[in-house]
DRENTIDO-140050 format. One line per 3 residues: number of its first residue (from 1); their letters; for each residue x negated, y negated, z negated of C-alpha. Coordinates in Angstrom, 2 decimals, always signed. Example, Ala and Ser with C-alpha at 12.3 -4.5 7.8 and 13.67 -1.06 7.14 Angstrom:
BEGIN
1 = as = -12.30 +4.50 -7.80 | -13.67 +1.06 -7.14
# end
This chain:
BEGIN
1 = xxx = +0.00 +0.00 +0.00 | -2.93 -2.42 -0.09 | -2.47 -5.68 +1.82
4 = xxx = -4.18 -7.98 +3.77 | -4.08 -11.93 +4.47 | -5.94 -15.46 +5.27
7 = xxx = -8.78 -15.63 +3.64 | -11.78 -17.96 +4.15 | -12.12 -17.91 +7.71
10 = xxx = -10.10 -20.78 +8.02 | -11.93 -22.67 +5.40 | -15.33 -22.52 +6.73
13 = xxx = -14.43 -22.75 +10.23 | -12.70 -26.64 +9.11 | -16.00 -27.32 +8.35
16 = xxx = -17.01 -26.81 +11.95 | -14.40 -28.05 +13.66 | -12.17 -30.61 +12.97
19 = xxx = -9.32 -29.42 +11.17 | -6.28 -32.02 +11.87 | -2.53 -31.78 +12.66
22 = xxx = -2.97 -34.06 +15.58 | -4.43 -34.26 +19.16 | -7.76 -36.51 +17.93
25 = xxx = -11.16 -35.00 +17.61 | -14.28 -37.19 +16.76 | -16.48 -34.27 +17.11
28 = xxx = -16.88 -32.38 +20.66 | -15.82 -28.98 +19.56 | -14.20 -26.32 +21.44
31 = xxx = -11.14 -25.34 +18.83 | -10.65 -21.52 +20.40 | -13.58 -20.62 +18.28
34 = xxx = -11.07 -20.54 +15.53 | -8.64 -18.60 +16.84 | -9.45 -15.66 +15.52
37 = xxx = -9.22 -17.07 +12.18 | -5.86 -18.16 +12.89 | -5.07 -14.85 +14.54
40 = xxx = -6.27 -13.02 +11.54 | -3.58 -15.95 +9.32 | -0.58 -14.83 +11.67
43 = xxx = -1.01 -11.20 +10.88 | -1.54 -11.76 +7.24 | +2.06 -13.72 +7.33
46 = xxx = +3.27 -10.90 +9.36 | +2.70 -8.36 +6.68 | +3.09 -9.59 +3.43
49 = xxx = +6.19 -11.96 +3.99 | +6.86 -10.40 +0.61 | +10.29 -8.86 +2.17
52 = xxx = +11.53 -7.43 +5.43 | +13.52 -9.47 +7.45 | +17.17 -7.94 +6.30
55 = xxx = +15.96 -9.19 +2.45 | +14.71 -12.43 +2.72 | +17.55 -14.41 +3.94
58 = xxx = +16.24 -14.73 +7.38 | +19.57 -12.78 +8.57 | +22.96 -14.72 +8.14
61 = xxx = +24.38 -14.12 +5.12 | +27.05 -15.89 +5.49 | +27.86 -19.38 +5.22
64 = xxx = +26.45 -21.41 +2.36 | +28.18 -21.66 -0.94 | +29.17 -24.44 -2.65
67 = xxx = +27.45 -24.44 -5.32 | +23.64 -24.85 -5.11 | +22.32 -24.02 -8.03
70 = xxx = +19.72 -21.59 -7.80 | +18.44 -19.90 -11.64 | +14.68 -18.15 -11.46
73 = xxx = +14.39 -16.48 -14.49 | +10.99 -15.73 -15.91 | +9.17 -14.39 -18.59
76 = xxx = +7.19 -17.27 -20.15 | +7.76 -21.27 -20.41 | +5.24 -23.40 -19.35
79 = xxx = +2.44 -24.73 -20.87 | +2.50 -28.33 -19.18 | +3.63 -30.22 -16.32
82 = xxx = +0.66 -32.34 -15.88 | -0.46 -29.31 -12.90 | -3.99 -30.20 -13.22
85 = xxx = -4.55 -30.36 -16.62 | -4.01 -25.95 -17.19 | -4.10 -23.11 -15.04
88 = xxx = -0.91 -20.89 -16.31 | +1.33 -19.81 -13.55 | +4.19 -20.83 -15.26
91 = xxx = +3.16 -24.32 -15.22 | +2.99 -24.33 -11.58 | +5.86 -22.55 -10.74
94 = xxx = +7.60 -25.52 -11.47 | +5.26 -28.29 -10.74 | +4.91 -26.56 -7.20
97 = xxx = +8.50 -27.76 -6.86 | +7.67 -31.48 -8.02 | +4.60 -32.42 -6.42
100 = xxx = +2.82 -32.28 -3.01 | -1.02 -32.27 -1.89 | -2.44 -34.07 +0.61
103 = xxx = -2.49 -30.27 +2.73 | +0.01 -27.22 +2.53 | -0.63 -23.90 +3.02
106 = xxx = +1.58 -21.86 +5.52 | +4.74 -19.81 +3.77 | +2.86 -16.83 +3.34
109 = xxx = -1.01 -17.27 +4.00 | -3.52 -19.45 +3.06 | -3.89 -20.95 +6.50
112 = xxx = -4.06 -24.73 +6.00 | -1.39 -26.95 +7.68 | +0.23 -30.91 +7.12
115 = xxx = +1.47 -31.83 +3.76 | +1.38 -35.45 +2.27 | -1.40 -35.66 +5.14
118 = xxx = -0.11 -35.29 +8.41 | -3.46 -35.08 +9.81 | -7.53 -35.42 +9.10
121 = xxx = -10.45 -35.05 +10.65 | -13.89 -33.43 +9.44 | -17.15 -35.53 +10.13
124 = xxx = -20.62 -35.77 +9.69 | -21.12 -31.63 +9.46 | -18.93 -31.31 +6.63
127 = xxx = -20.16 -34.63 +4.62 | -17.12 -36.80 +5.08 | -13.32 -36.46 +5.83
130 = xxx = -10.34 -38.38 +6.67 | -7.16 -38.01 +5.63 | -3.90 -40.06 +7.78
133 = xxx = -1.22 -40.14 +5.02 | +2.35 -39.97 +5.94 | +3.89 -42.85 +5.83
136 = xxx = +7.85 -43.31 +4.59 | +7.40 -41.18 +1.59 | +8.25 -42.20 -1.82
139 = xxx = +8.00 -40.43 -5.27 | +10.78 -39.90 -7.32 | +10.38 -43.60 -9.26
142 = xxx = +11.26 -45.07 -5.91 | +7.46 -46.95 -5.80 | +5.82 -45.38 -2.69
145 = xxx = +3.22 -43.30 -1.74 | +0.03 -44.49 -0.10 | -3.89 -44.24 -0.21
148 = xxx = -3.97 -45.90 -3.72 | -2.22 -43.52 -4.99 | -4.48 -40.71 -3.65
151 = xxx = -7.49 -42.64 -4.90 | -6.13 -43.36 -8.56 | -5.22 -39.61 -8.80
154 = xxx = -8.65 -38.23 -7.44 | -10.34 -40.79 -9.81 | -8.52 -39.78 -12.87
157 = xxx = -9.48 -36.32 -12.86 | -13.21 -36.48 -11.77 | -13.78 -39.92 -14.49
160 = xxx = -13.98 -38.88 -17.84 | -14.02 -42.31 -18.75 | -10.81 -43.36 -16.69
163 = xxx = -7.95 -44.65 -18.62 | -5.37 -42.20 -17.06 | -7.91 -39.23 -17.52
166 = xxx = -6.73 -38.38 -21.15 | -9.41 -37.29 -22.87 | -9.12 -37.59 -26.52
169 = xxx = -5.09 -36.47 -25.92 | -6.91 -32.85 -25.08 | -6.40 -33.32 -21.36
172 = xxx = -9.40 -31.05 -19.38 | -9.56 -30.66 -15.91 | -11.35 -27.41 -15.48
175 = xxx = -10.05 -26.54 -12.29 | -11.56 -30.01 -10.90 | -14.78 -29.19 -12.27
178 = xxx = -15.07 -26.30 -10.79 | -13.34 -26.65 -7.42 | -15.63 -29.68 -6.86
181 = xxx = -18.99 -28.98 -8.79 | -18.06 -31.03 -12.04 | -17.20 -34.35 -12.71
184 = xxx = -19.13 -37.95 -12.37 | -22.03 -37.96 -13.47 | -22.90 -34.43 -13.33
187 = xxx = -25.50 -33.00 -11.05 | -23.33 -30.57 -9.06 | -20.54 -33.44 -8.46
190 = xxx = -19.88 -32.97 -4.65 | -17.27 -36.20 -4.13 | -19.75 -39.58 -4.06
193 = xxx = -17.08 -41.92 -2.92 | -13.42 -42.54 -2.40 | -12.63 -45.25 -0.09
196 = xxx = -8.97 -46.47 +1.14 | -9.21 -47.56 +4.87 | -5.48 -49.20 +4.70
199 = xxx = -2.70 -48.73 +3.06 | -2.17 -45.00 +4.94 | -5.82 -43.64 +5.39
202 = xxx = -8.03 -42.15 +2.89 | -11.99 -41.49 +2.94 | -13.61 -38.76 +0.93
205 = xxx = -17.61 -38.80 +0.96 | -19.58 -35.88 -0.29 | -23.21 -35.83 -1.09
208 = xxx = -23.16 -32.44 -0.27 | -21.10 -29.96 +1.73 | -18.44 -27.91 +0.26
211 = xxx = -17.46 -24.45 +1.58 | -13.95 -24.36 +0.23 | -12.77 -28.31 +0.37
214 = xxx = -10.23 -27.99 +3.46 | -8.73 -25.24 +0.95 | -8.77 -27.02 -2.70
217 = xxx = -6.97 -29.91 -0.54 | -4.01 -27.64 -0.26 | -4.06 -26.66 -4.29
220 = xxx = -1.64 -27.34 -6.19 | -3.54 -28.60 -8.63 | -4.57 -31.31 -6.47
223 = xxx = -1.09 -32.89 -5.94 | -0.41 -36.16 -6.39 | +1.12 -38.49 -9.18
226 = xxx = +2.81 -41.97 -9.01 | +0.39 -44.68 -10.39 | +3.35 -45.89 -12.08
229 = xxx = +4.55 -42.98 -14.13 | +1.05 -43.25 -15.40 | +1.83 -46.74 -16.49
232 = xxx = +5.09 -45.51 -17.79 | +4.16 -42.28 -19.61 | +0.63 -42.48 -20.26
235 = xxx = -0.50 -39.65 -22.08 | +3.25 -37.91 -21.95 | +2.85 -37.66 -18.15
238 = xxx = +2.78 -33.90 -19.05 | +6.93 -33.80 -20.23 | +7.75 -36.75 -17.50
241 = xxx = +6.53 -35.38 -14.06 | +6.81 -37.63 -11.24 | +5.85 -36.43 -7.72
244 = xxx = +6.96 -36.54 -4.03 | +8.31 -33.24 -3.89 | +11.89 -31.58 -2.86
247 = xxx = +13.12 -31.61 -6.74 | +13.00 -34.01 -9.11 | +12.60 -33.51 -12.92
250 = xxx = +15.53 -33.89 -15.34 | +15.02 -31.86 -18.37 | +13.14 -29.26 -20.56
253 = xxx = +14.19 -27.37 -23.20 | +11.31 -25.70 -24.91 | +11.15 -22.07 -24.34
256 = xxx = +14.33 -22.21 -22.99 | +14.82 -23.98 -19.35 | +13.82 -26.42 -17.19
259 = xxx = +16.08 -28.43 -14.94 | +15.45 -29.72 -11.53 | +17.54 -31.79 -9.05
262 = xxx = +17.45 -32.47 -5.15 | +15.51 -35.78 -4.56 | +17.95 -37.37 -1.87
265 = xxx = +14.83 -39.55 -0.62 | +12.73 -36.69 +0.34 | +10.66 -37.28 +3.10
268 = xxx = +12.00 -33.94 +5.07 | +14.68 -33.98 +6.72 | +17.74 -32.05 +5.44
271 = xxx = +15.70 -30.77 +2.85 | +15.25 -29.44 +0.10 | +18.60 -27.35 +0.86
274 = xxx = +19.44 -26.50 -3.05 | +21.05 -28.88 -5.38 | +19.55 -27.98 -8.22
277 = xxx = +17.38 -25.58 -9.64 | +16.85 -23.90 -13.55 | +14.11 -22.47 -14.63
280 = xxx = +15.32 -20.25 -17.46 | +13.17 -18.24 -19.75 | +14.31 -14.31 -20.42
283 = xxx = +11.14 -12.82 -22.08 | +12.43 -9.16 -21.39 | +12.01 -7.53 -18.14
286 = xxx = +14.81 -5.43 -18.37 | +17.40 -8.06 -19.75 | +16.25 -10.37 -16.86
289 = xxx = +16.98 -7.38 -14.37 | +20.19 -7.10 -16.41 | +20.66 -11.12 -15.78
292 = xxx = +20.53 -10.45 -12.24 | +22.83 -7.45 -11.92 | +25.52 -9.38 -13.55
295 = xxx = +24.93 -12.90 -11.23 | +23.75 -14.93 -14.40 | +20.75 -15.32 -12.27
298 = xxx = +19.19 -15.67 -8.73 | +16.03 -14.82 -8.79 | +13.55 -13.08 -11.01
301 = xxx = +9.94 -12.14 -11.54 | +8.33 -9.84 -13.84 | +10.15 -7.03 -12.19
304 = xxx = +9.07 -3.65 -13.79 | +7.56 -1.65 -10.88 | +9.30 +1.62 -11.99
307 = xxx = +12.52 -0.40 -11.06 | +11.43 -1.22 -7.74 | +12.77 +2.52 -6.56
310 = xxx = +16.35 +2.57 -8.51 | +17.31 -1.18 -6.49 | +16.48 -0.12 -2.89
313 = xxx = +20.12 +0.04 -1.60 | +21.60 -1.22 -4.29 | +24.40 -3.44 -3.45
316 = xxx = +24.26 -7.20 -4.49 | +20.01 -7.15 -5.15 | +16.88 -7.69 -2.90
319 = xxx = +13.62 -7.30 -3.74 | +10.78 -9.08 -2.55 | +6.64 -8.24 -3.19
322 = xxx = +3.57 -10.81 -2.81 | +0.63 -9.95 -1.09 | -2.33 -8.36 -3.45
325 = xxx = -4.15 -11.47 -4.27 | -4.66 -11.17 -8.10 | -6.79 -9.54 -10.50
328 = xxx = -5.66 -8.37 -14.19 | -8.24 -7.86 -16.60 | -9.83 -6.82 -20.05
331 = xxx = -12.27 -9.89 -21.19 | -14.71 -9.75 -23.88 | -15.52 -12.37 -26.22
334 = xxx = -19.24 -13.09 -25.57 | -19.50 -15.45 -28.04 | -18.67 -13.01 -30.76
337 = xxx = -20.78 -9.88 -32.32 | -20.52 -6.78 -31.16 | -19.20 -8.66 -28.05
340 = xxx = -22.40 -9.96 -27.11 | -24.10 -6.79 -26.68 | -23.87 -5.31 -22.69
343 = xxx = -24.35 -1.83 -23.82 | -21.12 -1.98 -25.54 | -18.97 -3.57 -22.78
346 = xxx = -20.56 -1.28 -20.37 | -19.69 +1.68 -22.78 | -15.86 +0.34 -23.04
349 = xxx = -15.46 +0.29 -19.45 | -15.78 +3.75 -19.04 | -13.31 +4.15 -21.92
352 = xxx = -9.92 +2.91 -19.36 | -8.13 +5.24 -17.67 | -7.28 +2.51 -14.78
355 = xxx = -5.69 +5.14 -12.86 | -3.25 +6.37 -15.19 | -2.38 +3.12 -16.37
358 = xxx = -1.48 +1.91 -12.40 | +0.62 +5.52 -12.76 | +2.61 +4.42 -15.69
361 = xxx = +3.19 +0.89 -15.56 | +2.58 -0.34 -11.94 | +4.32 +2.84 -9.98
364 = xxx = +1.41 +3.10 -7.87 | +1.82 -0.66 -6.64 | -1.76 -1.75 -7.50
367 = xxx = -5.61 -0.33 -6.89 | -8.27 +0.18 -9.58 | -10.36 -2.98 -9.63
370 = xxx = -13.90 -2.77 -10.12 | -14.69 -6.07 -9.03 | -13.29 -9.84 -9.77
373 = xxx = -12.31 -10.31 -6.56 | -9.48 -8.77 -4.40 | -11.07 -6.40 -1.96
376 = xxx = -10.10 -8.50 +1.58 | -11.99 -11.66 -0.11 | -14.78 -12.85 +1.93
379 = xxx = -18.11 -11.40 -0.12 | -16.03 -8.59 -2.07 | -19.08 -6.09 -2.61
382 = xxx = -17.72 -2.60 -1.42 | -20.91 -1.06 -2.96 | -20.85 -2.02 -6.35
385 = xxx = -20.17 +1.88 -8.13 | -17.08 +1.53 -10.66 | -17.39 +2.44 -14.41
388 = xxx = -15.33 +5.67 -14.19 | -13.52 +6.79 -16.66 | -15.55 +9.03 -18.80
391 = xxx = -14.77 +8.77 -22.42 | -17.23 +10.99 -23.53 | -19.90 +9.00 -21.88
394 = xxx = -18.43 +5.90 -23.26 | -18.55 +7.59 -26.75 | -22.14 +8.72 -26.24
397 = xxx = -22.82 +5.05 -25.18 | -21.74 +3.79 -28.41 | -23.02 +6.30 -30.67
400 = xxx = -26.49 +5.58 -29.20 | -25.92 +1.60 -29.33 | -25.46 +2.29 -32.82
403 = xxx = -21.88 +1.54 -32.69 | -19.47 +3.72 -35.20 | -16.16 +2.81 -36.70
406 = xxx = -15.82 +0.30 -34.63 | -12.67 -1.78 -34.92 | -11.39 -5.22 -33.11
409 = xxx = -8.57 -7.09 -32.39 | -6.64 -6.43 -28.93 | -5.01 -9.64 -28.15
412 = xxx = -2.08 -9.55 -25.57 | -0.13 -11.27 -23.34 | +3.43 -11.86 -24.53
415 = xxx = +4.87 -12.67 -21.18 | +4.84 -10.30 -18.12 | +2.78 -12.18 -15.32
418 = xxx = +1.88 -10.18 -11.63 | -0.87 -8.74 -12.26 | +0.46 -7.33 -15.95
421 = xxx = +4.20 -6.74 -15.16 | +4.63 -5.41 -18.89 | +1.26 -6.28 -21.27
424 = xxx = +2.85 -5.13 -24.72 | +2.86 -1.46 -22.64 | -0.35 -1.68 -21.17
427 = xxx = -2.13 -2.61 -24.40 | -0.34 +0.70 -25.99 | -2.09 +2.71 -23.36
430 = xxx = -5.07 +1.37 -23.56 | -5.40 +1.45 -27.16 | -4.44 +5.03 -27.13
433 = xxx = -7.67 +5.34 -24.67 | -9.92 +3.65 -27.10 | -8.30 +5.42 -29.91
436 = xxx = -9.51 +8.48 -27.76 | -13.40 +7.52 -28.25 | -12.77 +6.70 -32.07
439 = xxx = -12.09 +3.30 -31.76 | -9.56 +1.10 -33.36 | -8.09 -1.93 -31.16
442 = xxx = -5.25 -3.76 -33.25 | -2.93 -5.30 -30.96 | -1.99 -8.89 -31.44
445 = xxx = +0.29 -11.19 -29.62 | +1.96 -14.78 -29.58 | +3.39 -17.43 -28.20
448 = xxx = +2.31 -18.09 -24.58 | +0.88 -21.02 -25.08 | -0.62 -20.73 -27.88
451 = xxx = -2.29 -17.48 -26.41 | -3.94 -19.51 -24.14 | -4.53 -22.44 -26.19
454 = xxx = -6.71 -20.22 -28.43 | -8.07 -17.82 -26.31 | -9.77 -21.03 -24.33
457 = xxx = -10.71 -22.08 -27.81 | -12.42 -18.47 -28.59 | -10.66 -17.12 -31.13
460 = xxx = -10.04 -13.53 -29.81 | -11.99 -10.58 -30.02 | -10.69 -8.70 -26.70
463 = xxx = -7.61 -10.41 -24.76 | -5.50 -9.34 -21.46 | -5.27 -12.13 -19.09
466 = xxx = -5.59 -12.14 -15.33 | -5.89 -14.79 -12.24 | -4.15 -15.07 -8.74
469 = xxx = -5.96 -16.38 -6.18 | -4.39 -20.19 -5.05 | -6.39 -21.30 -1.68
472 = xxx = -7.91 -17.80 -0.41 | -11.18 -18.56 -1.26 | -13.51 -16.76 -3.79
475 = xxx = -15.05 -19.67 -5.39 | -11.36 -19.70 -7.29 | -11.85 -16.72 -8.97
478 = xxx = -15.63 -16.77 -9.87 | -15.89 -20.61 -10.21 | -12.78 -20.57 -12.86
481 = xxx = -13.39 -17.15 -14.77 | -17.37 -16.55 -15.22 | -19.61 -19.58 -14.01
484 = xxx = -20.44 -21.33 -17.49 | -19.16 -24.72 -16.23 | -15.93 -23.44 -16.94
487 = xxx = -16.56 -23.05 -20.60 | -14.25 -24.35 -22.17 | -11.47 -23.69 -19.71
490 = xxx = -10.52 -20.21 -17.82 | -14.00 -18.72 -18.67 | -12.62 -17.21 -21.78
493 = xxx = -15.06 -14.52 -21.80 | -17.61 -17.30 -22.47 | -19.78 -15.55 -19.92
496 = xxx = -22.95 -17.05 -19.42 | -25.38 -16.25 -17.04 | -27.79 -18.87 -15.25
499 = xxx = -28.61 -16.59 -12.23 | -25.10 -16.06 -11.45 | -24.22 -19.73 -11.96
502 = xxx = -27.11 -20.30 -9.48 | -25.72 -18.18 -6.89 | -22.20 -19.23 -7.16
505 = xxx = -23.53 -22.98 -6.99 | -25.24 -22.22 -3.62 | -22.30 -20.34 -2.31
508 = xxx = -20.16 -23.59 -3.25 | -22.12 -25.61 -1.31 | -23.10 -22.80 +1.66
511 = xxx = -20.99 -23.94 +4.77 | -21.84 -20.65 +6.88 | -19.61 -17.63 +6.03
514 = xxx = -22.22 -15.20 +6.37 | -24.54 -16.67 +3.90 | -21.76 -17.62 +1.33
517 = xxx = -20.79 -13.64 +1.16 | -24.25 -12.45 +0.85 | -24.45 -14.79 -1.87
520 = xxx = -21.17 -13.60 -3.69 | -22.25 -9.60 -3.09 | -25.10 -10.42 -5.00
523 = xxx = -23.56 -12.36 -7.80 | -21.18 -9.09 -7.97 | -24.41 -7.05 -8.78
526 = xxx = -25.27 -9.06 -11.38 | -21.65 -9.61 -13.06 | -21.26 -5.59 -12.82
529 = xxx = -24.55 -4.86 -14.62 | -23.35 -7.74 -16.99 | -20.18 -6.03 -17.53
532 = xxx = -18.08 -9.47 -18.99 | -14.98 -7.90 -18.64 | -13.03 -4.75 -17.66
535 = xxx = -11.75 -5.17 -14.00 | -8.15 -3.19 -14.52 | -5.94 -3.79 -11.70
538 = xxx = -5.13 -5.25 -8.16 | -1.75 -5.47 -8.30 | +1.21 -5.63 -5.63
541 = xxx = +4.18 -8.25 -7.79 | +7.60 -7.28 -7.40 | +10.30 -9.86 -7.67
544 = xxx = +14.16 -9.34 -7.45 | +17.04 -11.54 -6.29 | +20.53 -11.91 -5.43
547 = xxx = +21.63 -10.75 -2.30 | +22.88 -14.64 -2.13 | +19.35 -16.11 -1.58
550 = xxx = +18.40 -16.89 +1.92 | +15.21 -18.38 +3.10 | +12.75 -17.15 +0.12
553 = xxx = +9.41 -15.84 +0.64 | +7.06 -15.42 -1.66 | +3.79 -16.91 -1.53
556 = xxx = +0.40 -15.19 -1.94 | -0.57 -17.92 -4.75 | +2.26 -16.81 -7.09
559 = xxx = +3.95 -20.44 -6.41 | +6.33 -21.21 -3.52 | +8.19 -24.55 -3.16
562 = xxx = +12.03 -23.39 -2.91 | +12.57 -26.26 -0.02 | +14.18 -23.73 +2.73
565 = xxx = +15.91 -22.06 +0.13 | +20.05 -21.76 -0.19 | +22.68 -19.93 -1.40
568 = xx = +25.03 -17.74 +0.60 | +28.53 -16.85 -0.10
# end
């Protein structure tokens, strides 16, 4: 059942060419070269639309209802709606609804097209870029959108020092940091300048290329804000959300819901085709399927593979599935003793039984993972030899690290996410397999946000997390989980290794494909040796839905804007 979709191609070939939604090239470049990137993007769509055509709407259902309120039910609130500031998928669920980039990826790849930007041009091999805003769009305050605005939003993420950046109210940008080599003043900073041409075109200026900055344009995490709601809100920016996108923010109840209405002044025609939309939170997987069987809801996620089977056919449902882009994982506190010792991790990963855990939670809708990256990633290092599962090596291991009795703390998700579709279960089983070797993991679980709050903060022992890939490219996995710029932030195994920072720094900065994936197969070799974590799964998420929802397909990134969506009688 494994997958495949856009990847990098497309992000190192923009580097070459010039990438733009319109007819004008400064460069002489002959654009065919990257057709076979594009090619390779069509086929990806093709495959993992996330549902066959008779489930995802694209067949008249009918004629749409009257009421167009759509309810996605989910397992966990979110943490924040400031989309930059954390790196939950929760959070951007929603904010993927309320804000647009400057670039868009397609509806089910990570091939680049228009978004706030309706087209740009690459110059200088890679060192500068131009960006021709649309013009005619306004964010939900009314005030509109321009090249300021793109500016003031850039600047308050890199500028520790600028007044909307937040600092001392525990904003962090992490995901800045890392997408674009720190912040100012730091060495590895790749964006030098930031200069509006007129009121509708934007310059960034690099002091050094970057492999993957065609793709961060079209994160989320890069959308943009009104300067004025920063006026407004200041620091509360996080609970008052003001973007361009299709829905506009009206309320949030605390681990409860989150309300969204149509923004009449969108800048898309006829769009967004929903009235309003809920975000409710059902923490159970089986009373959200229950939810949906009864039409409290529309839409779920967090379905239980093992269901998957039972609601082919069944009347009234659809299911959807996301392309493998994801990687669930077993992270070790390096920061803490035993922790600290490679021996020991190396000795615990041959203590999981991956494959009987895929068997009993995932229904045979994921692959063992032995690396951090999904296996069609540009670099993923095929030769790397998993830790099998032996747990008589593993117990051999420990007894000769001088490791007996040992006992920890197993912290664990408390909401299902897609590469964990039911944590509290897949801790069970693999404390049973480390019970099986003589050692004693106590399971421990909160609130979602506090479980990330203090996992960043390094208070666990062990802990269950995961990542989904957002733009396609690697640097988002090993820029965000291991390099030790990302400490604190979504390194939370407080990994630290300089050679590997030094290889993922190059690859950052490497413009030819070839060269960026030798340099990522040989970070691999290092990180595998280094054992930070226990690669568990490569997962396949299910998601359910009313027969009544037409036009939704789920996106690679775990985040789709619900703009084409509507409901059917």
């Amino acid at each position: 059942m494994k997958k495949s979709f856009v990847l990098t191609s497309v992000a190192a070939a923009a580097l070459l060419f010039t990438a733009c939604g319109g007819e004008n090239n400064e460069q002489n470049t002959d654009v065919d070269n990257n057709a076979e990137a594009n090619n390779a993007a069509d086929d990806g769509a093709d495959e993992n639309n996330g549902a066959d055509a008779e489930d995802n709407g694209d067949e008249e259902a009918g004629t749409p209802s009257e009421d167009q309120t759509l309810i996605f039910a989910r397992g966990g609130d979110s943490v924040s709606l400031d989309y930059a500031s954390v790196t939950d998928g929760e959070s951007s669920r929603v904010t993927e609804q309320i804000y647009e980039s400057l670039l868009s990826f397609e509806e089910a790849s990570f091939e680049i097209q228009p978004g706030l930007a309706e087209d740009w041009e690459v110059h200088d091999d890679g060192m500068r870029y131009t960006f021709q805003l649309r013009e005619g769009v306004t964010f939900h305050d009314g005030t509109d959108f321009n090249a300021d605005a793109v500016k003031l939003n850039f600047e308050r993420w890199a500028d520790p020092d600028h007044e909307f950046h937040f600092a001392d109210e525990g904003y962090a940008y992490s995901v800045y940091g890392t997408q674009f080599g720190g912040f100012v003043g730091d060495e590895g900073h790749v964006i030098d300048e930031i200069n509006v041409l007129d009121d509708y075109e934007v310059e960034f200026v690099l002091n050094q290329p970057l492999g993957s900055f065609i793709q961060n344009m079209g994160m989320s995490y890069f959308s943009i804000t009104s300067p004025a709601a920063f006026e407004e809100y200041g620091a509360e920016i996080n609970e008052n959300p003001v973007g361009t996108g299709p829905f506009q923010f009206v309320s949030w109840s605390r681990d409860d819901s989150i309300v969204l209405e149509k923004y009449e002044d969108y800048w898309q025609e006829d769009l967004p085709k929903l009235d309003q939309v809920i975000f409710q939170v059902i923490p159970d997987n089986s009373a959200r399927l229950t939810a949906l069987r009864s039409g409290e809801i529309d839409i779920m996620d967090g379905l239980n593979p093992d269901d998957l089977e039972q609601l082919e056919g069944e009347e009234g449902v659809q299911t959807f599935e996301r392309a493998t882009n994801n990687i669930g994982y077993l992270g070790f506190n390096e920061d803490k003793e035993p922790f600290d010792d490679p021996e020991l991790r190396r000795a615990l990963n041959h203590a999981i039984d991956k494959e009987n855990l895929i068997s009993l939670l995932y229904a045979d809708m994921a692959e063992p993972a032995k690396n951090l990256i999904p296996p069609d990633y540009l670099g993923y290092n095929d030769d790397i030899e998993a830790y099998e599962y032996d747990p008589e090596l593993a117990q051999q291991m420990l007894e000769d690290a001088g490791y007996e009795d040992l006992e920890f703390d197993l912290w664990t998700m408390p909401v299902a996410r897609p590469y964990m579709p039911d944590p509290q279960r897949a801790a069970e089983v693999m404390q049973a397999n480390l019970d099986e070797i003589g050692v004693t993991a106590n399971i421990v679980s909160m609130e979602w946000a506090t479980y990330l709050e203090q996992t960043e903060a390094g208070e666990h022992d062990l802990f269950m997390l995961g990542w989904s890939g957002v733009n396609g490219d690697p640097d988002y996995f090993f820029g965000n989980l291991l390099h030790s710029d990302a400490i604190p932030g979504g390194n939370r195994n407080f990994y630290r290794n300089d050679e590997v920072d030094a290889l993922l720094d190059e690859a950052k900065v490497t413009i030819d494909e070839d060269e960026r994936a030798e340099l990522y197969m040989e970070a691999q070799e290092i990180i595998h040796e280094d054992a930070p974590m226990i690669p568990l799964v490569h997962s396949i998420p299910v998601l359910a839905g009313s027969e009544r929802v037409s036009g939704y397909v789920p996106h690679p990134s775990t985040s789709e804007p619900l703009t084409n969506v509507e409901l059917m009688d």
